[in-house]
Steps between C-alpha positions, in 0.01 A plus 500: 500500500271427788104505469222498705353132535197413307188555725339177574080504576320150564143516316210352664283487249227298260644361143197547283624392170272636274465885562751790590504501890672383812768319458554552124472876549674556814795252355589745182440827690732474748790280294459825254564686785843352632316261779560192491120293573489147680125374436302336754162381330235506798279304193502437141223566268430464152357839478462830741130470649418809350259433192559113477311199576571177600861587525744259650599580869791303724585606850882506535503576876702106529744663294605825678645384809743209334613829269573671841669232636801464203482868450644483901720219463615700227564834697268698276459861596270689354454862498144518475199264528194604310177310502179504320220268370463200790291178432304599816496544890640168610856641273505829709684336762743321258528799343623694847712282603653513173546879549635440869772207374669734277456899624776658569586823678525665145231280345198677320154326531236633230197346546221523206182342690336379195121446565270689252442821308183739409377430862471135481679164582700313202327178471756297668548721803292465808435727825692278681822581281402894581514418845836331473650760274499758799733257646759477231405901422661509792863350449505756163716759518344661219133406369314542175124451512288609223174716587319207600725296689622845699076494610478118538830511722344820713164384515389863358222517156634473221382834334455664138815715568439587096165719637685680767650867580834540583503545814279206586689274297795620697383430828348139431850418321711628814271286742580211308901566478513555862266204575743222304809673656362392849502105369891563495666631160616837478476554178206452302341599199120416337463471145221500250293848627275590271458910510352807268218325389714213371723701317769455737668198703733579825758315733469598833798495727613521847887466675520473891834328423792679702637593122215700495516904468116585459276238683167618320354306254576593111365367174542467105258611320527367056199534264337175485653302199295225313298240730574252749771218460591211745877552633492797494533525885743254496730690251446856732638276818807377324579849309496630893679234661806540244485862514498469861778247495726721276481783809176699365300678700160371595256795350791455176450200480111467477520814226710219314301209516192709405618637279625210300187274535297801355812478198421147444118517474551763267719253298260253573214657360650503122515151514167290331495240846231431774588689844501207652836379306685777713699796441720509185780464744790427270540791308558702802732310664781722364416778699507360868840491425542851475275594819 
């Protein structure tokens, strides 16, 4: 009986080793999923950066072109190259030509341009790494920026979108989906807004992508589940990108991915551990499979 090949996505990512994110999210998600995930730490850490000190922190930008170069003398195709976490600026360019070495005509880019959350830098990004982000925004086919990265990428205020009427929050949302599709990616959705008061958190989408039959911008709108967990962006990206890869639509697949992150914080939250451990990932796993 013939089958469809296993889907094959190289992940540019951090290995924190101590709590649920990058790497060790994005590795279980998509294998529970049917895609197969070839890591690529961009650094290793003893810890996320969210809510620890003095964690360990190596740069593993040495290590990603030697990993390029066997992966060629190999033949390695992949069908997707997704990226997230970088060590800083000076690994953008690594990073792109990374993303250039192994594209293909059929080849989907999702960049995640990790670089802060509730309007401010993470503590090991810089504005220089913003600056250098549009760049590699720019070789993404499809892009998924939380609130604040979407305003730190456009340039715009980063507003209380919690405090404001519909149609206000509509218009500031669109101006910031069309702004990140000029960088390059067609597809693009922003995560993480806040709206009713807080009672309510959206993904806002847009698809300019020749696929696309309604070129306005969309979003999915869940009651707001729990509080806030590190990863959790990370384990939206990789829900979409194996939707995607298993011939989803785009607006489908972001109802997915939302969908399922608000699922596992609402697992999460029965569970007696800090935030900052993660999501409660592994009793959910089951489902992807069934997406």
């Amino acid at each position: 009986m013939a089958t469809q090949p296993i889907k094959r996505v190289a992940a540019l990512h951090d290995l924190s080793a101590f709590g649920r994110c990058a790497l060790t999210v994005v590795i279980p998600a998509l294998s529970a999923m049917g895609v197969q995930v070839l890591p690529v730490p961009t650094a290793l850490l003893s810890t996320h950066t969210g809510g620890f000190d003095d964690y360990y922190f190596r740069d593993m930008s040495d290590s990603i072109e030697p990993i390029a170069d066997h992966w060629e003398s190999l033949g390695v195709r992949l069908d997707s190259v997704y990226t997230g976490f970088l060590s800083g600026e000076a690994q953008c360019a690594i990073i792109e030509r990374f993303i250039r070495r192994f594209r293909g005509a059929d080849t989907l880019t999702l960049v995640d341009p990790v670089l802060g959350d509730d309007g401010v830098l993470y503590s090991s990004c810089t504005e220089a790494l913003v600056e250098r982000m549009r760049d590699l925004c720019a070789l993404g086919d499809v892009i998924v920026p939380n609130l604040t990265e979407a305003c730190m990428l456009c340039k715009m205020p980063y507003l209380d979108t919690a405090a404001m009427q519909p149609s206000e929050l509509n218009t500031y949302v669109a101006e910031l989906l069309y702004k990140l599709t000029e960088f390059g990616p067609k597809r693009v959705a922003i995560t993480g807004i806040v709206t009713d008061k807080c009672s309510n958190v959206a993904t806002a989408g847009l698809d300019l992508s020749a696929k696309s039959l309604d070129k306005t911008p969309f979003s999915v709108n869940l009651h707001r589940e729990g509080g806030s967990y590190p990863g959790t962006g990370d384990l939206f990206a990789s829900v979409l990108l194996g939707k995607l890869l298993g011939g989803a639509a785009f607006p489908a697949s972001v109802a997915a991915a939302s969908a399922f992150v608000r699922d596992v914080i609402t697992v999460s939250e029965k569970y007696d551990t800090p935030h900052r451990d993660g999501v409660a990932l592994e009793p959910c796993l089951y489902k992807l499979a069934q997406l």
